[in-house]
C-alpha positions in Angstrom: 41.7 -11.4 47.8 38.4 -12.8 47.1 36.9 -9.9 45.0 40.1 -9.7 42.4 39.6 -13.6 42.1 35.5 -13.4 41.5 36.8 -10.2 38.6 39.3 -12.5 37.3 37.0 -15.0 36.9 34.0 -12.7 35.4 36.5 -11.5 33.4 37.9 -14.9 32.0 33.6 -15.9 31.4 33.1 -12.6 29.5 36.1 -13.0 27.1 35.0 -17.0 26.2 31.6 -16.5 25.7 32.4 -13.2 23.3 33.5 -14.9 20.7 30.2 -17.1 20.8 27.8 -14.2 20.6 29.8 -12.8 17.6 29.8 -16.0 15.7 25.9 -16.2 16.0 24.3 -15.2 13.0 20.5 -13.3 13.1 17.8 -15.2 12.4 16.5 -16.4 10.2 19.0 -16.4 7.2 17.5 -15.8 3.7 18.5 -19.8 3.3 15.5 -20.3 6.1 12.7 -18.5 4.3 10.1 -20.1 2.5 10.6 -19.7 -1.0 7.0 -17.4 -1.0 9.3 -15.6 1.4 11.9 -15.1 -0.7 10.0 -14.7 -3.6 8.5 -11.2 -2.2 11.4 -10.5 -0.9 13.7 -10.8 -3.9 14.5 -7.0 -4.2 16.5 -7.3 -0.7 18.2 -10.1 -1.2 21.7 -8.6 -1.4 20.9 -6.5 2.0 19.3 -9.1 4.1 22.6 -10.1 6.2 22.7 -6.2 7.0 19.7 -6.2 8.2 18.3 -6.4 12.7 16.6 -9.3 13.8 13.8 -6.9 14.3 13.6 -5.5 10.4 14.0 -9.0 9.3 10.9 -9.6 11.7 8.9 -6.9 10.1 9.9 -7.6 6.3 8.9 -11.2 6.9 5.6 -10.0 8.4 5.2 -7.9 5.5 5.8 -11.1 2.8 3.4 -12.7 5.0 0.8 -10.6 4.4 1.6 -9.7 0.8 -0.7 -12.9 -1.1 -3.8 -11.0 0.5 -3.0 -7.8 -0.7 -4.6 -6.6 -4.1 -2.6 -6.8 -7.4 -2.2 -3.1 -7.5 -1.1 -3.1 -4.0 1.5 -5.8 -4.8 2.7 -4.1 -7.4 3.0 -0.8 -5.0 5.1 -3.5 -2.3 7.2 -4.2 -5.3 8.3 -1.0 -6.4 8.7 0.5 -2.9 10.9 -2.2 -2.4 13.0 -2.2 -5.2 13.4 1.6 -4.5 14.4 0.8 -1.0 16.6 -1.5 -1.7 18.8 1.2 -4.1 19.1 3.6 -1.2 22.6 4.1 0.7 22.3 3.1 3.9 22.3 7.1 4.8 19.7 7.8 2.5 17.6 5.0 4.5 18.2 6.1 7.8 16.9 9.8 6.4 14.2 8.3 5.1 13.1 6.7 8.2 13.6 10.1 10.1 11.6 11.5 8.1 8.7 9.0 8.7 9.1 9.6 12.5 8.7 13.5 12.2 5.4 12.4 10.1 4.1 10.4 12.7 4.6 13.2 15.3 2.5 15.3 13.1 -1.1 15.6 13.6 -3.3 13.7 10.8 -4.3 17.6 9.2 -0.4 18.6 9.6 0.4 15.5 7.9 -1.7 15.8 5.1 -1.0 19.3 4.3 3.0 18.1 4.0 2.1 14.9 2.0 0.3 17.5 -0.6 3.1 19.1 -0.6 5.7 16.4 -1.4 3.3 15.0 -3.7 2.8 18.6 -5.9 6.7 19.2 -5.5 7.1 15.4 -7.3 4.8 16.3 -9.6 6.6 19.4 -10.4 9.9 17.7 -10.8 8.4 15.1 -13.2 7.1 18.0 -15.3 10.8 19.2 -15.9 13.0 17.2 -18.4 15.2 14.4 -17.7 18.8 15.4 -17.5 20.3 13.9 -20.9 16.4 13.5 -22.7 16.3 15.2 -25.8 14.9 19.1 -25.3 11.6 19.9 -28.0 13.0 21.0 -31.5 13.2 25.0 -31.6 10.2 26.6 -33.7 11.6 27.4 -37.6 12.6 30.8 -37.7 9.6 33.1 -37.8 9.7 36.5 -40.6 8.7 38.5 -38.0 12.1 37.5 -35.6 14.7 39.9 -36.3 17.9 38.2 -37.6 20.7 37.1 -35.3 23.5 37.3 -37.3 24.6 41.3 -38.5 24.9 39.5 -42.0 21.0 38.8 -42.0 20.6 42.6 -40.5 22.1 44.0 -43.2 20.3 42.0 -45.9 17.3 42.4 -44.4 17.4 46.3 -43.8 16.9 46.9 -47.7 13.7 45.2 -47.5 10.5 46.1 -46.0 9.1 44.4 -42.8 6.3 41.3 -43.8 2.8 42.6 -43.6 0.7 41.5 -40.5 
């Protein structure tokens, strides 16, 4: 009889205190960062409830550190952010997959990837924009043959241009 009471009573501590832990909030909440805080980390404003007390943690560690960082490095912080901050939340957690297989790999393995990433980028950049403008043809040259059987015909009477 004892061991169904002691349940009961588990139980009935489990089911108060519940609602408790799922009323607290992580901390800290972008209200409780310093405005240098928020400053740097303007870009994930929007996603900062989403986020563990442990990537809180280590984006506050990383605002922290961001005054002693170089301009150009700044600016690298910034942009990496503001690209973060546009992924899906599946397109984060490939990311971050992908950063634990290149930790696995040895430093030459993981150089010889990161070449490769980095030539495929630049590959990709070398290829127009979908929707930019594509280069003006070249003007008709003499020496094409004509397209249309119209321009065949005229142009069969008449000898070909001279080299």
């Amino acid at each position: 009889m004892a061991y169904p009471l002691a349940t009961l009573a588990l139980l009935l501590c489990c089911a108060l205190t519940a609602p408790n832990l799922a009323a607290q909030t992580i901390r800290p909440a972008w209200t409780e960062l310093s405005t240098k805080q928020r400053d740097v980390l303007a870009p994930l404003a929007p996603q900062w409830g989403d986020f563990s007390a442990d990537q809180r943690r280590r984006w506050i560690a990383l605002a922290d550190r961001y005054p002693k960082m170089s301009a150009a490095e700044q600016k690298r912080v910034q942009e990496r952010m503001r690209d973060w901050a546009k992924l899906t939340p599946q397109q984060r957690d490939a990311a971050r997959a992908r950063y634990r297989a290149l930790s696995k790999l040895n430093p030459e393995q993981r150089r010889a990837v990161i070449r490769q990433w980095t030539e495929s980028q630049e590959a990709q950049q070398a290829l127009p924009n979908e929707g930019a403008p594509l280069p003006e043809a070249p003007a008709e040259s003499p020496a094409l043959e004509p397209s249309r059987p119209e321009d065949a015909a005229a142009s069969a009477d008449k000898p070909p241009p001279a080299p």
